[in-house]
C-alpha positions as CSV (number, residue, x, y, z in Angstrom):
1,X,0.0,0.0,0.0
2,X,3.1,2.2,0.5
3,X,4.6,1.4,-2.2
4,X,1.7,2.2,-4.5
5,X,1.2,5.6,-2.8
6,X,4.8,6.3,-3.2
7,X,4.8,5.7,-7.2
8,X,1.7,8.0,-7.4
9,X,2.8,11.0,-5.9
10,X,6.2,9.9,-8.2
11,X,4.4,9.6,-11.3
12,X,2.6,13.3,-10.1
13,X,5.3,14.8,-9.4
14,X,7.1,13.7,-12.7
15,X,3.2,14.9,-14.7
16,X,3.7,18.3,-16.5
17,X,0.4,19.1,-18.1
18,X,0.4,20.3,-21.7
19,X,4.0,19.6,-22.0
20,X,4.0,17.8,-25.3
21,X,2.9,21.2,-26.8
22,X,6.3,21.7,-27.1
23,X,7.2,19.0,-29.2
24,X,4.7,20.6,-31.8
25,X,6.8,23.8,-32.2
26,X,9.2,25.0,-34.7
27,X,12.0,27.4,-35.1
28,X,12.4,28.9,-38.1
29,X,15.8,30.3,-39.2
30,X,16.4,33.5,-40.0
31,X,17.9,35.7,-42.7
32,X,21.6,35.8,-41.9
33,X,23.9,37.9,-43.2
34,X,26.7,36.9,-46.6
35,X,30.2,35.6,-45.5
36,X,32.7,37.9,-46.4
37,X,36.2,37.6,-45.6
38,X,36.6,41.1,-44.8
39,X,40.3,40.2,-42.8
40,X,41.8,37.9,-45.3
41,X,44.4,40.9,-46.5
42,X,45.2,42.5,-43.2
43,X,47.7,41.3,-40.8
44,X,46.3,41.2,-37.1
45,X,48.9,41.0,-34.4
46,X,49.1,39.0,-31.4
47,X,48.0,40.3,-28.3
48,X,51.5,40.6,-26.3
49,X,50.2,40.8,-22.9
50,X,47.9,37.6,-23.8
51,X,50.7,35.7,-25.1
52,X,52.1,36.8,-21.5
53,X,49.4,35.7,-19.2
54,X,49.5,32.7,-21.6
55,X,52.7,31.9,-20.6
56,X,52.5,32.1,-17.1
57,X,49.8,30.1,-16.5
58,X,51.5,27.3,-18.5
59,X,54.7,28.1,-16.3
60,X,52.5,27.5,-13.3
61,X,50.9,24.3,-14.7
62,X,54.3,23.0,-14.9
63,X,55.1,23.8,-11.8
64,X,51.8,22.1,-9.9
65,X,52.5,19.2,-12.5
66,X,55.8,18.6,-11.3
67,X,54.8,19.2,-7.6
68,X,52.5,16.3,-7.9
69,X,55.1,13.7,-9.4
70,X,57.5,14.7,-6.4
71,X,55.1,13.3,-3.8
């Protein structure tokens, strides 16, 4: 008798009414706008202080890496 109480208030709990109404719907794409390569001629630099920080966070992965092979 518990048990079958248990799996009803389960299976209402689990019950969202009208939820197959979302199944029905449909997005429709958009217009999206024309590839162009609008950077293929130019030359864009690196970002130095990126290629920095970049650097230093592998230096410090290093470092935890090796800390963890010395134990």
């Amino acid at each position: 008798e518990q048990q079958k109480l248990q799996s009803l208030i389960l299976a209402l709990l689990n019950f969202n009414a009208g939820f197959n109404s979302y199944n029905t719907q449909l997005l429709i794409d958009g217009v999206f706008y024309e590839d162009k390569g609008i950077y293929l001629d130019k030359d864009i630099p690196d970002n130095q202080r990126g290629l920095r920080n970049g650097l230093a966070n592998e230096i410090l992965h290093n470092k935890l890496m090796d800390l963890q092979w010395q134990k």
